[in-house]
C-alpha positions as a printed NumPy array, in Angstrom:
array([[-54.046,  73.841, -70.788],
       [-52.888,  74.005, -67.25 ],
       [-54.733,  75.575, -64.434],
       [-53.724,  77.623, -61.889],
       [-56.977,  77.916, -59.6  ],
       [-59.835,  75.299, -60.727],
       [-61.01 ,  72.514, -58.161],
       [-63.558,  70.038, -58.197],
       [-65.956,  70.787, -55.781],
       [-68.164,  67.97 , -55.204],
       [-69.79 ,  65.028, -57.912],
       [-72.876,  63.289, -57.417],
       [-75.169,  60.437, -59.694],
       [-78.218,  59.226, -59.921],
       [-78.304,  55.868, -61.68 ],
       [-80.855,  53.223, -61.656],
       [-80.211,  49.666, -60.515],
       [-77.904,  47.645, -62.849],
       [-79.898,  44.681, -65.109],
       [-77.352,  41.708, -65.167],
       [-76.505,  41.495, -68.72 ],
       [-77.204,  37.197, -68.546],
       [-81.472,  38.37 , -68.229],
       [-80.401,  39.862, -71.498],
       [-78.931,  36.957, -72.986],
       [-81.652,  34.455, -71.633],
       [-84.548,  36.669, -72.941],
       [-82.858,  36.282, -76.34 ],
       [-82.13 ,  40.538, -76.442],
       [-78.457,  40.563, -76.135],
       [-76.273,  37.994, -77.857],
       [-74.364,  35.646, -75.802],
       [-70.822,  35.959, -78.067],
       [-71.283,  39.285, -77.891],
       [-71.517,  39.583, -74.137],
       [-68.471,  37.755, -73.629],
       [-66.607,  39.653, -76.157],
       [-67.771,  43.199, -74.858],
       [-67.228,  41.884, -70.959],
       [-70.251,  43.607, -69.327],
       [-71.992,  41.78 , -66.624],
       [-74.284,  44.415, -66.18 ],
       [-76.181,  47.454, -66.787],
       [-77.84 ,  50.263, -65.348],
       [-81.259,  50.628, -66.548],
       [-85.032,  51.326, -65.905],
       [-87.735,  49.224, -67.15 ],
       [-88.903,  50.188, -70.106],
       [-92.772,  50.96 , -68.627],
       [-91.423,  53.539, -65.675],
       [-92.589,  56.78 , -67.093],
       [-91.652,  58.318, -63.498],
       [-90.205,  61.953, -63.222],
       [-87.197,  60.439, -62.019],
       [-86.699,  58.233, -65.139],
       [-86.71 ,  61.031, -67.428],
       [-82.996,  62.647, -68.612],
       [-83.985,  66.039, -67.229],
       [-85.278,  64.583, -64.13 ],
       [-81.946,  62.088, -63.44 ],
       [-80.   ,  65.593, -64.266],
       [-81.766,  67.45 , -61.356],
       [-81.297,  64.336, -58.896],
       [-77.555,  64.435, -59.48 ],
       [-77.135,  67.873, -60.036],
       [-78.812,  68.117, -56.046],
       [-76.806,  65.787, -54.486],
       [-73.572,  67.666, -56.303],
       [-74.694,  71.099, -54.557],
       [-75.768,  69.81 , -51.654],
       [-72.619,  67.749, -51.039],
       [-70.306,  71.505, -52.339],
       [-72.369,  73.449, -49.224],
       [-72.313,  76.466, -52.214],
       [-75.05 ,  78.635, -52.387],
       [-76.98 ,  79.671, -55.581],
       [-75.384,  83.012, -55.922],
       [-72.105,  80.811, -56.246],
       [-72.779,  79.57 , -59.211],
       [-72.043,  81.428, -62.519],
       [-72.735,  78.847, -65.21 ],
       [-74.695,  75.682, -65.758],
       [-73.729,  73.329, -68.538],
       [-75.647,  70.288, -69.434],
       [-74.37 ,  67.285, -71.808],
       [-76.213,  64.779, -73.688],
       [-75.785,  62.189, -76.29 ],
       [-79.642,  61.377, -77.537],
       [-83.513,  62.583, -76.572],
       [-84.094,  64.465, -72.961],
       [-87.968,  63.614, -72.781],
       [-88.851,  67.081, -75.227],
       [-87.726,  68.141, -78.548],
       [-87.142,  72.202, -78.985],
       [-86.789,  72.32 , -75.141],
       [-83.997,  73.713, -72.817],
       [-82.616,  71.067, -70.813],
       [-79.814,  73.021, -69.581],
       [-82.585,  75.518, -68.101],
       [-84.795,  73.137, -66.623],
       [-81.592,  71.307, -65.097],
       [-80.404,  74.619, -63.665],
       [-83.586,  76.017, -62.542],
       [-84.187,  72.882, -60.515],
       [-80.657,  72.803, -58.883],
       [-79.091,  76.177, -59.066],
       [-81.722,  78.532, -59.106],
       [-83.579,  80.669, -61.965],
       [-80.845,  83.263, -62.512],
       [-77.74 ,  81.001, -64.103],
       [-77.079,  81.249, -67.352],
       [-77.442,  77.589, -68.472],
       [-75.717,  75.818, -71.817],
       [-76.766,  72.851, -73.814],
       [-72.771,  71.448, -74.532],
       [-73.2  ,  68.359, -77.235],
       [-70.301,  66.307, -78.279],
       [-71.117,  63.087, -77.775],
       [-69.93 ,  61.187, -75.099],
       [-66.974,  63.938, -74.71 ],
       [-69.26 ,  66.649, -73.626],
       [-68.858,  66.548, -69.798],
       [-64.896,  66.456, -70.018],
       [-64.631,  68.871, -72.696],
       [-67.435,  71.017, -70.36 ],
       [-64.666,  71.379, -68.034],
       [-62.647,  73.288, -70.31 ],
       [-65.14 ,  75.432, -71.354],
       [-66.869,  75.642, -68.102],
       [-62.762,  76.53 , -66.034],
       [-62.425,  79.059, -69.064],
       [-65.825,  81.128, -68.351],
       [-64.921,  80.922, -64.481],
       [-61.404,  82.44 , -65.358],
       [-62.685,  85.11 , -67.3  ],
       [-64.629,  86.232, -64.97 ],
       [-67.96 ,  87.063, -66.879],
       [-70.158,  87.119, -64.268],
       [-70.239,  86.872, -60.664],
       [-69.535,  83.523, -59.096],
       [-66.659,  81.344, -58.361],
       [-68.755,  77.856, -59.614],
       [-70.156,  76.185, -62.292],
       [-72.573,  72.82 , -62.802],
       [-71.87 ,  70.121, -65.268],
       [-74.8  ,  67.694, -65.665],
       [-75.259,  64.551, -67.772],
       [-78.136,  62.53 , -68.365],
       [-79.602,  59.789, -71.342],
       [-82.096,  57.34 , -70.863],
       [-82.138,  54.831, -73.984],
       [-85.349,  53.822, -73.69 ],
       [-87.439,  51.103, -76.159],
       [-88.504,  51.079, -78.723],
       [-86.895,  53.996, -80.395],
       [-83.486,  52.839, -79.29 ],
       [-82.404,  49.105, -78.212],
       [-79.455,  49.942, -75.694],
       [-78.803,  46.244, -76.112],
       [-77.395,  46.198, -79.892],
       [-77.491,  49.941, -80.343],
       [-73.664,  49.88 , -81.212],
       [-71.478,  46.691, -81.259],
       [-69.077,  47.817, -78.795],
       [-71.277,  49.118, -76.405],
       [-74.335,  48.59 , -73.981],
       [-75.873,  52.188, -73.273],
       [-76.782,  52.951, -69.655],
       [-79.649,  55.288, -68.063],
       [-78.215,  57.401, -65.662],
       [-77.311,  61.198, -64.517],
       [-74.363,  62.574, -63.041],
       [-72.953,  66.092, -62.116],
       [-70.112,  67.629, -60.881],
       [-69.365,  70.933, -59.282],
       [-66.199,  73.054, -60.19 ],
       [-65.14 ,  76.03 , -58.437],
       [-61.767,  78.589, -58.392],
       [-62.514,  78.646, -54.484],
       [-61.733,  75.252, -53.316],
       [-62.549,  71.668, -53.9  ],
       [-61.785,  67.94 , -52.852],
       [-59.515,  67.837, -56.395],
       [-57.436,  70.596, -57.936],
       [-57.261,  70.04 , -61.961],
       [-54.247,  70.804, -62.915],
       [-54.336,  70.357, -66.897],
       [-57.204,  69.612, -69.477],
       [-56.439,  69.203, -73.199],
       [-58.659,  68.908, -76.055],
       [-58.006,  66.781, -79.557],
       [-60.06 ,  66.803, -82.44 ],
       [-60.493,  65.376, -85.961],
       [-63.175,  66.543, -87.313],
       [-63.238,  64.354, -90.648],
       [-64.15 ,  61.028, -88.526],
       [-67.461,  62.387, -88.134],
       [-68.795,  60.027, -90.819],
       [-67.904,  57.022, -88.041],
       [-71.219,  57.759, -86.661],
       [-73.251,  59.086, -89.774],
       [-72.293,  56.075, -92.097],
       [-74.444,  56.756, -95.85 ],
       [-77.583,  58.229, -93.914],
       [-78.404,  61.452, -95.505],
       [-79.667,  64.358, -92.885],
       [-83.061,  64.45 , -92.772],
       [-86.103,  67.24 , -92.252],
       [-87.315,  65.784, -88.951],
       [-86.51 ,  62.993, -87.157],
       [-87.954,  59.323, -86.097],
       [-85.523,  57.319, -88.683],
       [-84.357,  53.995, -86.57 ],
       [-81.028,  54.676, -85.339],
       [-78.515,  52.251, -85.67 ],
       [-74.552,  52.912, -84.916],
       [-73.609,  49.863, -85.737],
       [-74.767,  49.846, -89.188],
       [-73.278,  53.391, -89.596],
       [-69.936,  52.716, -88.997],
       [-69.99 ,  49.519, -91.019],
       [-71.375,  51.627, -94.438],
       [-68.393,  54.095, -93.284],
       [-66.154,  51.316, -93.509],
       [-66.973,  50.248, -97.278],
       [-65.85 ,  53.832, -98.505],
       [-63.069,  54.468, -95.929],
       [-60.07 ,  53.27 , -94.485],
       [-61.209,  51.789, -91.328],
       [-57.883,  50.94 , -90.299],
       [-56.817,  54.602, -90.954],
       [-59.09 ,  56.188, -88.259],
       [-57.928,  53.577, -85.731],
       [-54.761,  54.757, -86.768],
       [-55.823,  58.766, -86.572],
       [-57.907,  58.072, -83.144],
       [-54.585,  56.26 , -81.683],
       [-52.788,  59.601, -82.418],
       [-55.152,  61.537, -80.928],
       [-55.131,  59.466, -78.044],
       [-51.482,  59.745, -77.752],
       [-51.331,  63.143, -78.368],
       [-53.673,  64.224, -75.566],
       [-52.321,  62.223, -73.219],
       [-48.669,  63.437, -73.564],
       [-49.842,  66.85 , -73.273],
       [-51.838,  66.506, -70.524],
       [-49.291,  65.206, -68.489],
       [-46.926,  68.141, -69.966],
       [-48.96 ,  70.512, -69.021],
       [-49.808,  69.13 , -65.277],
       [-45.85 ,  68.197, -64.862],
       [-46.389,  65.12 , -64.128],
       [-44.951,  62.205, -65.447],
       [-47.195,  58.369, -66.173],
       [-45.665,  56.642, -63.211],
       [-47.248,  59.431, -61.347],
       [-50.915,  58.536, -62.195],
       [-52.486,  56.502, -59.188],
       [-55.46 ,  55.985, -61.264],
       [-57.217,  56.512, -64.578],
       [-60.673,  57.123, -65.478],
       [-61.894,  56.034, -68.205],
       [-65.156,  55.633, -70.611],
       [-67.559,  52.112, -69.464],
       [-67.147,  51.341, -73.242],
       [-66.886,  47.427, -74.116],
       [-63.646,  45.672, -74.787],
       [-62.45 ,  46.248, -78.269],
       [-61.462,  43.2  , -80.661],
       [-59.617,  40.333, -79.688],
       [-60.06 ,  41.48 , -75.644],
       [-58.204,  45.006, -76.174],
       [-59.189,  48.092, -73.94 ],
       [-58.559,  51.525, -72.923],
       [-55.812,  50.841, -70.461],
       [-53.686,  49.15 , -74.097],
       [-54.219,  52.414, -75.089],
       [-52.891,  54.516, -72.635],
       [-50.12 ,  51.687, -71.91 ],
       [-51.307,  51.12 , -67.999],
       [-52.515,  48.09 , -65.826],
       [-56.161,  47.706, -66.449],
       [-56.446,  47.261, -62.32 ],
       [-55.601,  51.343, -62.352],
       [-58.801,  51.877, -64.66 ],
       [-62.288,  52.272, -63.976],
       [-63.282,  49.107, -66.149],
       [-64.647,  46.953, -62.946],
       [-66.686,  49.623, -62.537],
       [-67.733,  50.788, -65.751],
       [-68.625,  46.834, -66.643],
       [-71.22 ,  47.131, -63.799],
       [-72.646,  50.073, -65.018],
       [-73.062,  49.968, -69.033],
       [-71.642,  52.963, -70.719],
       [-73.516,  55.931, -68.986],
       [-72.517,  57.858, -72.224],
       [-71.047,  61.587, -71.109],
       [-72.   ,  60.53 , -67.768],
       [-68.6  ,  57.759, -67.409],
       [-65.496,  59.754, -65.917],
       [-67.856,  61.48 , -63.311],
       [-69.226,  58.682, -62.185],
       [-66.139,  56.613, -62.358],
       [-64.443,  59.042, -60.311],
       [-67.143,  59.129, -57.512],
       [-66.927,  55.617, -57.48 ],
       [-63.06 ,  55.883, -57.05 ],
       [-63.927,  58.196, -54.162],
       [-66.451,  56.309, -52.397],
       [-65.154,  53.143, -52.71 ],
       [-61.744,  54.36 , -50.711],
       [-59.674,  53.769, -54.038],
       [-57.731,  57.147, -53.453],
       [-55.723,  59.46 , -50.871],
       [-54.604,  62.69 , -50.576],
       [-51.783,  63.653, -53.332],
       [-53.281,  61.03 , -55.802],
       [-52.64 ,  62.593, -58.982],
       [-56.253,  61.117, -61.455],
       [-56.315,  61.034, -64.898],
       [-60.21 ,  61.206, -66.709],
       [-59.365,  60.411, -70.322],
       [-62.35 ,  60.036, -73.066],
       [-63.783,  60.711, -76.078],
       [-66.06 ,  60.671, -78.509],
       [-68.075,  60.683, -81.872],
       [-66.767,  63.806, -83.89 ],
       [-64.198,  62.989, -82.903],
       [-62.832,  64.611, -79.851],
       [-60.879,  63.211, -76.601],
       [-60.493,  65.294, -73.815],
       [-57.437,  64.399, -70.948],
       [-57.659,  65.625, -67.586],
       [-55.298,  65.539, -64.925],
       [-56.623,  66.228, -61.42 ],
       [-55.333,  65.939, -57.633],
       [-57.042,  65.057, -54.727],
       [-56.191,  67.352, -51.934],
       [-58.973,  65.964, -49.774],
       [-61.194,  63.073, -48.879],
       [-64.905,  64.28 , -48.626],
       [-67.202,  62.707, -46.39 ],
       [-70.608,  62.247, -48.307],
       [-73.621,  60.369, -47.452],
       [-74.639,  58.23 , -50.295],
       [-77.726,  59.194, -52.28 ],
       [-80.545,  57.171, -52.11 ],
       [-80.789,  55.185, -55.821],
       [-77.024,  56.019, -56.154],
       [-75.47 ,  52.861, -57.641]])
């Protein structure tokens, strides 16, 4: 889709401080083959005790979600929508998130949205999120996107949760507006097939409550013995290929255009391959030396990977940014924004 009058209007995170994954390794919780396969060297995480406010998903939600207001200079009565992504447990079952996130950042009167797709939720939020501003529902020119997971023991072990990835704690947020902004996004596009849900259901039937160990790993491997793994890498590559193309279509711009490319803090793939293979560019325009800092931060990537883009001086004025992710469902969302300014914004204290 390609937007006439949507801008970023400020991000912000609140991560804690990154664990180097070789403490993992030495304590015997993350195996050392495995670490140099997936290429982390570190990961953003909280120790398992710290049952502060600040640790909890809600509470990393707000602390971004402050800074990304604070740094837009709106006001409450800008804002017409709040959306909030996730990927696992916010601290309360059969509780708003969304509300508490929005109550605590924007004020009590803004409609506020629970959006869950996985780790696709933020970047497909700003579809959904530039769609509600156009229509003009309600009054306001803005609207929050939040993200926050904290994978904490022992329901989850972050550390061998999936084989591909190491899951980070962290909260991010960004601000859109059809005022003005730092970025302008010029196209988003969508992709879906809906039939590889079963990558990250496996043979475990749906159950009446929860508390089942999770394990993704195991999941996609008892997908594998009843379908075709090497058919939904094939199916995923399309969709990859497909929303990239029309992403750039749709913004008019063409691949040698793209300064840089954000993209999800996922672990290298088998035998050392990565999203930039994918999306045929030089790994040095990704966010990868970030995201291998980081841990994968699940919805919570292509924001922060784009304010570390920012603050780190990695981009001017006419840079033309592509955020490009996915995930389980599956869906990949492309986004092709330009920076028509450089903010100027102190750096959060915790910010990583």
């Amino acid at each position: 889709m390609k937007w006439d009058n949507l801008h970023i209007a400020a991000l912000g995170t609140f991560l804690p401080a990154p664990v180097p994954v070789e403490e993992a390794v030495a304590a015997g919780r993350y195996d050392a083959e495995r670490s140099t396969a997936r290429g982390y060297v570190s990961v953003c995480a909280f120790d398992d005790d710290d049952e502060s406010p600040d640790a909890t998903p809600p509470g990393m939600a707000v602390r971004a979600a402050r800074t990304a207001v604070a740094r837009s200079g709106l006001a409450e009565r800008d804002f017409a929508l709040a959306l909030h992504t996730s990927i696992w447990f916010q601290g309360l079952d059969i509780h708003p998130t969304a509300s508490y996130v929005a109550h605590g950042a924007v004020g009590r009167h803004v409609p506020a949205y629970d959006v869950q797709q996985r780790c696709n939720g933020a970047l497909g939020a700003i579809e959904l999120a530039g769609a509600q501003l156009a229509a003009g529902v309600r009054p306001g020119h803005a609207a929050l996107i939040t993200t926050a997971d904290r994978f904490a023991a022992p329901a989850v072990d972050r550390w061998n949760l999936a084989e591909y990835n190491v899951y980070a704690d962290g909260g991010t947020a960004m601000v859109l507006s059809t005022d003005a902004g730092f970025a302008r996004v010029l196209s988003t596009v969508t992709v879906a097939d809906n039939s590889l849900e079963g990558i990250a259901r496996g043979d475990e039937p749906f159950r009446p409550s929860p508390g089942a160990p999770i394990d993704l790993t195991a999941r996609t491997a008892a997908y594998e013995l009843t379908a075709d793994g090497k058919q939904a890498d094939l199916r995923t590559g399309r969709l990859i290929a497909r929303a990239r193309h029309q992403a750039l279509a749709d913004a008019g711009a063409e691949p040698c255009e793209i300064a840089r490319v954000v993209t999800g803090s996922t672990g290298l793939f088998e035998h050392g391959w990565h999203w930039h293979h994918l999306l045929g560019v030089e790994e040095s325009l990704t966010t990868w030396a970030y995201g291998r800092t980081t841990g994968h931060i699940g919805a919570g990537d292509w924001t922060a990977g784009l304010d570390w883009l920012l603050r780190t001086g990695a981009l001017d004025v006419g840079d033309k940014v592509l955020l490009f992710g996915g995930g389980a469902g599956y869906s990949l969302t492309a986004a092709v924004v330009q920076i028509t300014a450089l903010p100027q914004w102190p750096n959060p204290d915790r910010e990583h």
